[in-house]
N, C-alpha and C positions, 0 to 999 in steps of 0.2 A: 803225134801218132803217125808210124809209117804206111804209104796207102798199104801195103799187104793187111794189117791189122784193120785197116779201114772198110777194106773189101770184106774180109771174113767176119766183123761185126756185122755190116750188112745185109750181108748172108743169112745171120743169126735173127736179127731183126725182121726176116723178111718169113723165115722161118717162125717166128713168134707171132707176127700178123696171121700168119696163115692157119695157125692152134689158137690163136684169140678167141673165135666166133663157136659160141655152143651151139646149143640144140636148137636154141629158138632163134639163131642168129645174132643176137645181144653181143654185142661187144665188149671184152674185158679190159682192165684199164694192166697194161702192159710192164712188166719191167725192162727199166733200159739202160742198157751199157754208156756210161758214158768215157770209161777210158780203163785199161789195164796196162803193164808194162809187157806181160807176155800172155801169149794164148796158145793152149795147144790141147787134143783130147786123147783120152789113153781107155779105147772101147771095153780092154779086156779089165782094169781097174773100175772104171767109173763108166759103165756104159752111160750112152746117153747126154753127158756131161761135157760141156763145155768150161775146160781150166781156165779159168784164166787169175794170173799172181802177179805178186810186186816186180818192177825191172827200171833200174837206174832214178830213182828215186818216185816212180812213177806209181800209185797203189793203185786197185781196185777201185772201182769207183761205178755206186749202180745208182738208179733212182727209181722209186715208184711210189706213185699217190699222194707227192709231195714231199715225199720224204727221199734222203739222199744216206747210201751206205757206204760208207770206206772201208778193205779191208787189205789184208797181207794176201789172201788165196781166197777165189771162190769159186764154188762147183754150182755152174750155172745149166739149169735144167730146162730150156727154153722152151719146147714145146709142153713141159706141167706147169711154167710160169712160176718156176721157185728158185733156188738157190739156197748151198750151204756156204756160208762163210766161216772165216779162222785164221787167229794175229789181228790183235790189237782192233778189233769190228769197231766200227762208230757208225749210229747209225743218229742224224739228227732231222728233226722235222720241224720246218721253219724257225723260227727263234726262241720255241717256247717248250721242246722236249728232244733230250740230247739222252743215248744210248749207248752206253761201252761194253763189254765184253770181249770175252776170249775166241768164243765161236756163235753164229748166230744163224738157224735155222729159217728160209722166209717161202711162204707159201703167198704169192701174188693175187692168188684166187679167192682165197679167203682172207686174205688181208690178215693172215695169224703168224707170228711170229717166237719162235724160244730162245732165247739166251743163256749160256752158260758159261760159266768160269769167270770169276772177279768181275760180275754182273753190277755195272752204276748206271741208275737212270736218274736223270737230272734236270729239273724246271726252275727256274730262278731263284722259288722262296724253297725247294725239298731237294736234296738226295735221297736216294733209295739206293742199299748195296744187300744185294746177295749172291748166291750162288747158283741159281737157276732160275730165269724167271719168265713167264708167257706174256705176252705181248697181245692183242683184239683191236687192228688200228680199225677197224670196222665200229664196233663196238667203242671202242678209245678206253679198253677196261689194261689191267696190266697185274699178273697175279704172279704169286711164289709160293711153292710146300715147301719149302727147307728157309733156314733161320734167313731172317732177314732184320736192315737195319735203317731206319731212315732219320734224317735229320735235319729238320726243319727250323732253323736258326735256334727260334728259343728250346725245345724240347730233345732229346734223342726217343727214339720208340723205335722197339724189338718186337718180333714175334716170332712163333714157329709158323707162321702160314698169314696171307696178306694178300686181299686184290684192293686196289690202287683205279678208284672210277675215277679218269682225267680230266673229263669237262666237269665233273661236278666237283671235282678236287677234294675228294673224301677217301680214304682209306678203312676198309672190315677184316681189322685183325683178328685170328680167332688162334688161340692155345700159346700160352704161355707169351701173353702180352705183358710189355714193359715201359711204362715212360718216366724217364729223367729228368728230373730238371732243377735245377738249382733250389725252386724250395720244397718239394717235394717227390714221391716217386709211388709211382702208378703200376700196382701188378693186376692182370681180366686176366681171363678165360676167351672174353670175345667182346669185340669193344671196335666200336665205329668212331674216326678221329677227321673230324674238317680242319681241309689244311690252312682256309682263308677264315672260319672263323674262333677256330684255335680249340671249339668243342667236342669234347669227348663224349659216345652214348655208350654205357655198358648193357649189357644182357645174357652177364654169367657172373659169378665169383669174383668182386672185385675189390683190390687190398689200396687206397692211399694213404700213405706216408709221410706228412709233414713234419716240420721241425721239432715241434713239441705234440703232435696229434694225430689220430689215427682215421678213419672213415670206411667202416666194411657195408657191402650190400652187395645184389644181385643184380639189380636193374637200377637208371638211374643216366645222369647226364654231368660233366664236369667242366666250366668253361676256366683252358688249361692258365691261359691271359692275364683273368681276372681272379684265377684261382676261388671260385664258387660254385656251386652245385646243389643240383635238389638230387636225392637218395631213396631209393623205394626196396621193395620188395627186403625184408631182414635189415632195417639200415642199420649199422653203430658208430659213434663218434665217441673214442676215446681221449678225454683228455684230463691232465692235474688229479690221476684218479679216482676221474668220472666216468660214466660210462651213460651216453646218451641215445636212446632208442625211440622207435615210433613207425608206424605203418609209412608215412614219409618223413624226411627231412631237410630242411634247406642249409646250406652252411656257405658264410660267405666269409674267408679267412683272414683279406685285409684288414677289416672292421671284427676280426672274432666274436661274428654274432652267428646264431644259431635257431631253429624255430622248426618246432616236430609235433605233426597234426597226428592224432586217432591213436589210440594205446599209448602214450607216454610214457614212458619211465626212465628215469634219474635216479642211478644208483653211485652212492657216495659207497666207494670200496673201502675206505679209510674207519668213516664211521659206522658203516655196517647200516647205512640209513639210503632209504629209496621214496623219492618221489613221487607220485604216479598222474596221468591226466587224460583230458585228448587235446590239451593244445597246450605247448610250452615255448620258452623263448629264452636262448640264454646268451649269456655277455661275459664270455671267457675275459675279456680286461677285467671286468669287475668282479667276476669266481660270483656269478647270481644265475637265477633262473629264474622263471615265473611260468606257473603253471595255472591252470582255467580249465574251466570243463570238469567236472566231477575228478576235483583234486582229492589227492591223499599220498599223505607221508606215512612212513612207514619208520618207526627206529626199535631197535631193540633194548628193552628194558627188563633186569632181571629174568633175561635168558625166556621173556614174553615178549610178543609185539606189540607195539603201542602202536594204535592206530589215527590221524589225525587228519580231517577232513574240513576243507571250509572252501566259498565259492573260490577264493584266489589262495595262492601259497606259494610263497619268495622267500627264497633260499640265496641267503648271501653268504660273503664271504668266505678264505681257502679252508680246507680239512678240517685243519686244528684251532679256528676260531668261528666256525659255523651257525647261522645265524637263522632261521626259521619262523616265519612273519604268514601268518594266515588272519584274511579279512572275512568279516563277514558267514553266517552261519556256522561256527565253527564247530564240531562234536570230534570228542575224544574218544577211545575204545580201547581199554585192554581187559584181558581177562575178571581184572576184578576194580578195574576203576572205569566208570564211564564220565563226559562232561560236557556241556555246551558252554558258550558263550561266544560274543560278538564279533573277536579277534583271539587272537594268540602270540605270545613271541617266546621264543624257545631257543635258549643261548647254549647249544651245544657241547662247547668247551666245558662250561660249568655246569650243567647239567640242570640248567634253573629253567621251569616250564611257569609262561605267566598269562593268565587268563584274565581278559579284560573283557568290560562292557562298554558299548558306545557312548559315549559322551551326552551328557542330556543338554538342550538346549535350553535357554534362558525362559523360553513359553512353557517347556517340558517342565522344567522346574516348579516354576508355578501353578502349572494346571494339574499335573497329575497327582493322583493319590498315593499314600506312602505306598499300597500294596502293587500301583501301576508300576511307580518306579521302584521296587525292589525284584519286580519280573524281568526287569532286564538286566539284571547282574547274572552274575555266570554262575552255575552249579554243578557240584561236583557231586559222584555217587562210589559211596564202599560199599558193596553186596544193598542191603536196604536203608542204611543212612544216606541222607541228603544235605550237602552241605553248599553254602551260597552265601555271597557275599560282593560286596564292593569290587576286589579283584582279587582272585586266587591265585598265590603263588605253591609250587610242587618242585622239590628240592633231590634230585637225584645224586648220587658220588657217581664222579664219572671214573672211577676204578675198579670199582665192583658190580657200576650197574645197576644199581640197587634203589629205590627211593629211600630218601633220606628224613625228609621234613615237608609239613604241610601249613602253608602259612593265608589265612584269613585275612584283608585288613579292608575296616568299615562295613556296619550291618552283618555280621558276622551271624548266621543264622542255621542250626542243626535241629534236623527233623529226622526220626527214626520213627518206622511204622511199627507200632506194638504187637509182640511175636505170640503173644495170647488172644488179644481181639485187635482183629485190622483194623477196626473202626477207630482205632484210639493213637494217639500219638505224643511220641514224648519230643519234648522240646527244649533246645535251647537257645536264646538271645544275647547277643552282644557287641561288641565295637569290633575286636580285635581275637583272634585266633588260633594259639600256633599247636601244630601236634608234630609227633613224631613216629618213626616207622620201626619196626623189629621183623625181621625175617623177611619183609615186604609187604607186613601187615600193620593197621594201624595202633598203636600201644596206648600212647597216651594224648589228651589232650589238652591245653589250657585256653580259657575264654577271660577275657578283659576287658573291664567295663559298663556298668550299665547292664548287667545280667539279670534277665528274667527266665525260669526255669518252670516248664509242665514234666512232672517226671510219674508216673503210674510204678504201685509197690506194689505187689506180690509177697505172699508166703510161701517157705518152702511145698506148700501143696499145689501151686498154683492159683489161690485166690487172692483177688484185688484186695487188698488191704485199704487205699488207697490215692490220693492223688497229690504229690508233693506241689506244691505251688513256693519258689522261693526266689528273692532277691537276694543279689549280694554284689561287691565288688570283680569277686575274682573268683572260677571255680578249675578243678582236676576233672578230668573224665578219664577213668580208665576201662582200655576198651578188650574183648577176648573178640578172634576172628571177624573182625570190624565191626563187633556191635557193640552198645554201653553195657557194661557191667556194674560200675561205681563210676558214682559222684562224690565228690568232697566239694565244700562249701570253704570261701575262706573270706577274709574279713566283711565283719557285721554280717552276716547273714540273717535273712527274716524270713519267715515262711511256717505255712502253717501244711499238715497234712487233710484234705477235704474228703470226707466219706463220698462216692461218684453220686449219692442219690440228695446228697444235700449240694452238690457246687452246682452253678446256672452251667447249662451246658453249652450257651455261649459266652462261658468262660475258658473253655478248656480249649479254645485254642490262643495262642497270641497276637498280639494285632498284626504282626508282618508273616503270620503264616501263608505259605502258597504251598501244597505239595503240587510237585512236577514231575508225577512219576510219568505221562503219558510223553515227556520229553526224551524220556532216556534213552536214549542210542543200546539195545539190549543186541545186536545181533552186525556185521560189516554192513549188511543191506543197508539199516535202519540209520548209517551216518549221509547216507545218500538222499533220505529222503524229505 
C-alpha cells in the first residue's frame, strides 16, 4: 500500500476512534480497514462515504469482531461504523462460517448484517443459498423471507422462510418446507431441523414420503439419519393399503415396525375391515398388527357390521389372504348374531370365522363337571336361539358378503326360549351340527349323533298340547326368522309326547342345559364389558 493511501486510512481510523465512545463512554468494537487498491469520496453521490474499490489485483478488504470481509467496492461510513459492499462480498469468520454474496449491508453497531444477490453461507457440514438473507453476529442467529436452500451432505431442505441459530446449529423453517433425501421426502408448514443431530420437530401440517409409505400429522419429531419418528396431533401412516392412526405414533422405518397408543385404528381399505384400540404395534415385513386395550374389529358382512372384540387381536397377513386371531374374552356383535368365546380366528380370504374355547387341562378334565366344562365353549345367538358347542365354525361367501353355513362340531347344544311361556325351553342335544343361511337368515338345520330333543307343542290356539321328549340318530330343524318352526326326526327315533303336569319337572331340562342369556353382548357397550 502506498503511504498516501496509508495516511488517509489513518485519517479514517482516527476519525472512527473518535465516533466510537457513546453516551456512557463505552467503547465500541471498530471496523477496520485493512487494505483497498483505490480510495476516493464523491460528497455529492455518497455523502459521508468513504470509496474505497478493487485496483491492480488488490480487493477490499475490512475486518470487525473477528470476522474479515473481502469485496470488489465498499461504501465505508466511518463515523455510523457501517459499510455497504458489492462484487463477489466474502465475508468469513474464523474457520467455521464463510459468506458470499453479491452486495452486503454491515452495521458495526449492532453487529447486524444483509446479504443479497446469490447469497451462500457455508459451515463445514451445511450450505445455505438464497436470495437475501440477515445476518445477528451478536445474536449468531441468520434468517431469510425469500426461498431458500440448504444442504447438508445427507439431506437437501427448502423453505420459503428460515432462521439458521449458529451455535446451536438448528434451523426454524416455516411455509412451504422441503426435505430430500434419497429415501424419503419431507413437506411442513413449519418444522425445526438440528444440523448435528440430523432431527426434525414439526408444528404445522406435515407430509413424509417414503418409498412404499406415507406419515401425515401436525406435531411430531423425525430423526432424518435413522429415518424414525414419534407422530402426534392427527397422525397417519399409510402403507400396502393400510391406513394407521392414533393420538400418537412411533415409526421406525429400518426395522418397519410401527406402535400407536390411545384411539387406534387400522383400517384395511382393500377389505373394508378396521381394527380399533388404545395400543397397537405393527410389522409392516410381516403385513401384522396387534392390538390391546379395549380391541375391536370391525368387517362388513352383508352390507352390516360385524363387530369383534377380545382382550388382544392380530391381524396377519397382506389384503387378499388376511388373517384375524383374537385371544381371550372374545364377543361378537352384529345386528342379528351375537357370540362369545375364548379366542377367535377369522380367515378373511375365505370368509370362514372360527370360535374356539381354551383348551382344558388334564386336572380340568378330571375335576370338572359336564356342565363346568360345557360353560366354557363358545356360544352363539340368532335373535332368541342359543347355540354352543365344542367350536363353532361361521361360513361367509366372500363375493356376496353374505353368511353362508354354520358349523357345530362336539356337544353340539341348541336352546330356544319358548315364545308362549319364558319359563320353558326347547331343546336340542348332539355331537355335531351343521345349518345353512337364506337371505342371511338361518333356513335349515342338521344335528348328528347322539340326539336328545325337549321340544313344547302347541295348537293352533295356542295351547300346550304337550312336551315332545325324543332320541334319535339324526334330526332336520327348519327354521322361519331364526326361530324353530319344524322338526323332523330321522333314523330310529323314540320318543314319547308328556302332558306338562305328569313329566318330573326336573326332567324338562337336559343334563348339559346352561342358558347364557346374561352373557350376550345385546348392545357395542356390552362387548366391552
Amino acid at each position: 500500500m502506498n503511504i498516501m493511501l496509508r495516511n488517509i486510512f489513518h485519517g479514517i481510523m482516527l476519525l472512527s476512534v473518535f465516533y466510537s465512545l457513546d453516551s456512557f463512554g463505552q467503547k465500541k468494537k471498530l471496523i477496520e480497514i485493512i487494505e483497498a487498491g483505490k480510495f476516493k469520496r464523491d460528497e455529492e453521490k455518497y455523502p459521508k462515504a468513504n470509496i474505497l474499490s478493487k485496483a491492480n489485483n488488490i480487493r477490499v478488504r475490512l475486518h470487525h469482531n473477528g470476522a474479515t470481509i473481502v469485496s470488489d467496492e465498499t461504501f465505508f461510513y466511518s463515523k455510523e461504523n457501517r459499510f455497504i459492499a458489492n462484487g463477489s462480498v466474502f465475508l468469513k469468520e474464523g474457520d467455521s462460517l464463510e459468506l458470499r454474496s453479491d452486495y452486503l449491508n454491515y452495521d458495526g453497531n449492532k453487529g447486524k448484517a444483509k446479504a443479497w444477490g446469490s447469497v451462500i453461507l457455508k459451515q463445514p457440514d451445511m450450505t445455505l443459498k438464497t436470495d437475501t438473507l440477515h445476518l445477528d453476529r451478536i445474536l449468531n442467529i441468520a434468517y431469510y423471507n425469500s426461498d431458500g436452500i440448504i444442504d447438508d451432505k445427507e439431506n437437501i431442505l427448502k423453505s420459503k422462510k428460515g432462521t439458521y441459530f449458529i451455535n446451536k446449529k438448528k434451523y426454524s423453517f416455516k411455509t412451504g418446507v422441503k426435505i430430500n433425501n434419497p429415501k424419503y421426502e419431507i413437506n411442513s408448514e413449519n418444522l425445526d431441523y438440528n444440523l448435528t443431530s440430523k432431527k426434525a420437530l414439526f408444528f404445522g401440517p406435515t407430509l413424509i414420503t417414503g418409498i412404499d409409505y406415507e406419515i401425515q400429522c401436525e406435531k411430531g419429531n423425525f430423526d432424518l439419519l435413522n429415518s424414525a419418528g414419534n407422530f402426534k396431533k392427527n397422525p397417519k401412516i399409510f402403507y400396502n393399503n393400510k391406513i394407521i392412526e392414533g393420538d400418537s405414533i412411533f415409526y421406525n422405518e429400518p426395522i418397519n415396525y410401527a406402535s400407536a397408543t390411545k384411539r387406534v385404528v387400522i383400517t384395511d381399505t382393500i377389505n373394508n375391515s378396521i381394527i380399533k384400540g388404545e395400543y397397537g404395534e405393527i410389522y409392516k415385513d410381516k403385513d401384522s398388527a396387534i392390538i390391546t386395550k379395549r380391541a375391536l374389529a370391525i368387517h362388513i358382512v352383508e352390507n352390516d357390521s360385524l363387530y369383534i372384540h377380545a382382550d388382544t387381536l392380530i391381524g396377519t397377513g397382506p389384503s387378499d389372504k388376511r388373517i384375524l386371531r383374537g385371544y381371550y374374552g372374545v364377543k361378537i356383535l352384529k345386528s342379528d348374531i351375537k357370540g362369545i368365546s375364548d379366542s377367535i380366528y377369522f380367515d378373511e380370504s375365505t370368509g370362514k370365522i372360527e370360535l374356539h374355547k381354551k383348551p382344558l387341562s388334564k386336572k380340568q378334565r378330571q375335576v370338572l363337571s359336564l356342565k363346568s366344562k360345557l360353560k366354557l365353549n363358545p356360544v352363539i345367538w340368532f335373535k332368541d336361539s342359543q347355540m354352543s358347542g365344542n367350536e363353532i365354525n361361521l361360513l361367509t361367501d366372500v363375493k356376496t358378503r353374505k353368511l353362508d353355513s354354520l358349523l357345530i362340531y362336539g356337544n353340539s347344544f341348541v336352546i330356544e326360549q319358548d315364545s308362549i311361556d319364558r319359563n320353558n325351553f326347547n331343546q336340542i342335544e348332539g355331537v355335531n351340527l351343521n345349518g345353512d343361511f337364506m337371505n342371511g337368515t338361518l333356513n335349515n338345520l342338521k344335528v348328528f349323533k347322539n340326539i336328545k330333543v325337549i321340544y313344547y307343542l302347541y295348537n293352533d290356539d295356542g295351547d300346550l298340547i304337550g312336551i315332545d321328549k325324543t332320541v334319535c340318530s339324526e334330526l332336520n330343524i327348519k327354521l322361519e326368522s331364526n326361530e324353530i318352526k319344524n322338526i323332523t326326526f330321522y333314523t330310529s327315533p323314540e320318543g314319547k309326547v308328556h302332558p306338562e303336569d305328569e313329566l318330573d319337572p326336573n326332567l324338562k331340562l337336559l343334563e348339559g342345559f346352561i342358558w347364557r342369556k346374561t352373557e350376550k353382548p345385546e348392545t357395542l357397550d356390552d362387548i366391552f364389558q
